[in-house]
C-alpha positions in Angstrom: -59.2 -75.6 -10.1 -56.9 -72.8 -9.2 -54.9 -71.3 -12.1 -51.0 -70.6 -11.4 -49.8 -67.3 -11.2 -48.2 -65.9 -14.7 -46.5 -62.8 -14.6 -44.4 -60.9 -17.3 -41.9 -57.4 -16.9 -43.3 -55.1 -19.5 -40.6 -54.4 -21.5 -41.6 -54.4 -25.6 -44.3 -53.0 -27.5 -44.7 -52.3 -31.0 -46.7 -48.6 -31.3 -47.5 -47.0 -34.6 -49.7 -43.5 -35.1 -50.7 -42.9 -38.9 -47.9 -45.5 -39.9 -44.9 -44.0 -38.0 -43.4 -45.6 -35.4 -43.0 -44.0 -31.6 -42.2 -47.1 -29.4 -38.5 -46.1 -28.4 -40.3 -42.2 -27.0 -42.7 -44.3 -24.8 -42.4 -44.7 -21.0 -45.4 -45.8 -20.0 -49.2 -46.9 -21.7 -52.6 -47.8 -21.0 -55.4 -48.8 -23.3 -58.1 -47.8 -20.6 -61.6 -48.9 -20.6 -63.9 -45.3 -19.9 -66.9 -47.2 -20.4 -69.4 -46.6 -17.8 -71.8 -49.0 -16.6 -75.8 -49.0 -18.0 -78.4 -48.3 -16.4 -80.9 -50.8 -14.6 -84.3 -49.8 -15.3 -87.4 -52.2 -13.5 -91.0 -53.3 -14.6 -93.7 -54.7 -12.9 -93.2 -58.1 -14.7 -91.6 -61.0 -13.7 -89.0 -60.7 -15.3 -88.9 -56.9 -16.1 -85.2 -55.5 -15.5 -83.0 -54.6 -17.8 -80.0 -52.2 -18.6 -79.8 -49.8 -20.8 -76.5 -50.3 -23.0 -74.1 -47.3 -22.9 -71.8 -46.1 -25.9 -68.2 -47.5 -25.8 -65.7 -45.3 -24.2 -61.7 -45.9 -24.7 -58.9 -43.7 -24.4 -55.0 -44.1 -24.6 -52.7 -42.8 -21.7 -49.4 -42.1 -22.9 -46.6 -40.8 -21.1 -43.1 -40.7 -23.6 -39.9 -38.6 -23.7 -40.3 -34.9 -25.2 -39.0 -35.2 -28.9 -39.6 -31.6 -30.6 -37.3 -33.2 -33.6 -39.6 -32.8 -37.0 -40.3 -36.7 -36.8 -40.5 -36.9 -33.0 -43.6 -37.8 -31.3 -44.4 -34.1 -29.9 -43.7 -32.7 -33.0 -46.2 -34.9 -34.2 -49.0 -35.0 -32.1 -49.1 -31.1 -32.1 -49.3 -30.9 -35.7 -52.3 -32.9 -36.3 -54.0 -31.6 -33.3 -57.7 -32.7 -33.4 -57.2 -35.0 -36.6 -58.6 -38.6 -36.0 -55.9 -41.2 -37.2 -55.2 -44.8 -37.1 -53.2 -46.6 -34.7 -52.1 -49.8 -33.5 -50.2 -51.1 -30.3 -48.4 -54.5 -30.3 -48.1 -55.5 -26.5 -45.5 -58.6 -26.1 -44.9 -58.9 -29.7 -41.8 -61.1 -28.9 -43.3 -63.4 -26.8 -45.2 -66.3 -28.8 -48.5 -66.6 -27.4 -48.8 -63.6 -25.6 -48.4 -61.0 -28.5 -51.8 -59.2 -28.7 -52.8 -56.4 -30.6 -54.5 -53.2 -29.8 -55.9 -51.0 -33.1 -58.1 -49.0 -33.9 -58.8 -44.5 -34.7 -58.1 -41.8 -31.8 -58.5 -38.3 -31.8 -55.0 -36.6 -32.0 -54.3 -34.3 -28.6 -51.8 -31.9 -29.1 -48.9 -33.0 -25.5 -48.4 -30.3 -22.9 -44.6 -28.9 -23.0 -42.3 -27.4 -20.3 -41.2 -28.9 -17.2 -39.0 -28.9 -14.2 -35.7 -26.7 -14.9 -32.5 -29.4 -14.9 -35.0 -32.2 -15.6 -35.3 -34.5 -18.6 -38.7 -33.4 -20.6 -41.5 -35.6 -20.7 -44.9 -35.5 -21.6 -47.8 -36.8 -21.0 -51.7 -37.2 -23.3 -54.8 -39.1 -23.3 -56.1 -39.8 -26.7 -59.6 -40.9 -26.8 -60.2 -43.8 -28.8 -63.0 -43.6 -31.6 -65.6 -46.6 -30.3 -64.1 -50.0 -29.1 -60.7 -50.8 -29.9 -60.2 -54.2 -32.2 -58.2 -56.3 -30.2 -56.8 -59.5 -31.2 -54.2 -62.3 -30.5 -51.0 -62.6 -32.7 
């Protein structure tokens, strides 16, 4: 049986760091899956192979509009530099039964600054994730 193509605009997410809210400074996102494959190790037995699990390795790509405002999001990040805090990502939250969530800790990365002169600042980060992400449907 062949499924039917589905496909949906992204175009609404819900995105909270350590409770405050940063969706409307967001351009783009990934939830990316670092995780590198085990390794195969071989016996003599029959049925001697295995692979050698491997920790879990997420991170979250962000790219957003600079906001050096005392609650914007580059204000933020570079004042908890290093500090691990919560965070959860709501992708299609207005769309019933395809609202899933994201959540889990990352490792704060303080954003690059500076850009092109005449050019509207933006900034990109990848926070690493602390093991798997929870993810679940809404």
């Amino acid at each position: 049986m062949t499924s039917p193509v589905h496909q949906r605009k992204l175009k609404l997410i819900e995105f909270t760091i350590d409770g405050d809210r940063f969706e409307c400074q967001v351009n783009k996102w990934k939830v990316v899956n670092q995780t590198e494959d085990g390794e195969q190790f071989f016996t003599y037995c029959p049925d001697g192979a295995f692979i050698e699990d491997v920790e879990p390795k997420w991170a979250l790509e962000l790219t957003f509009f600079a906001d050096w405002r005392s609650d914007g999001i580059s204000d933020f990040l570079t004042m908890r530099d290093e500090q691990t805090v919560a965070w959860q990502l709501d992708h299609h939250p207005d769309v019933v039964g395809e609202h899933v969530r994201w959540s889990g800790l990352v490792k704060i990365k303080a954003p690059d600054a500076g850009g092109d002169a005449r050019s509207t600042e933006m900034t990109e980060t990848t926070l690493q994730i602390i093991d798997k992400p929870a993810y679940v449907r809404i």
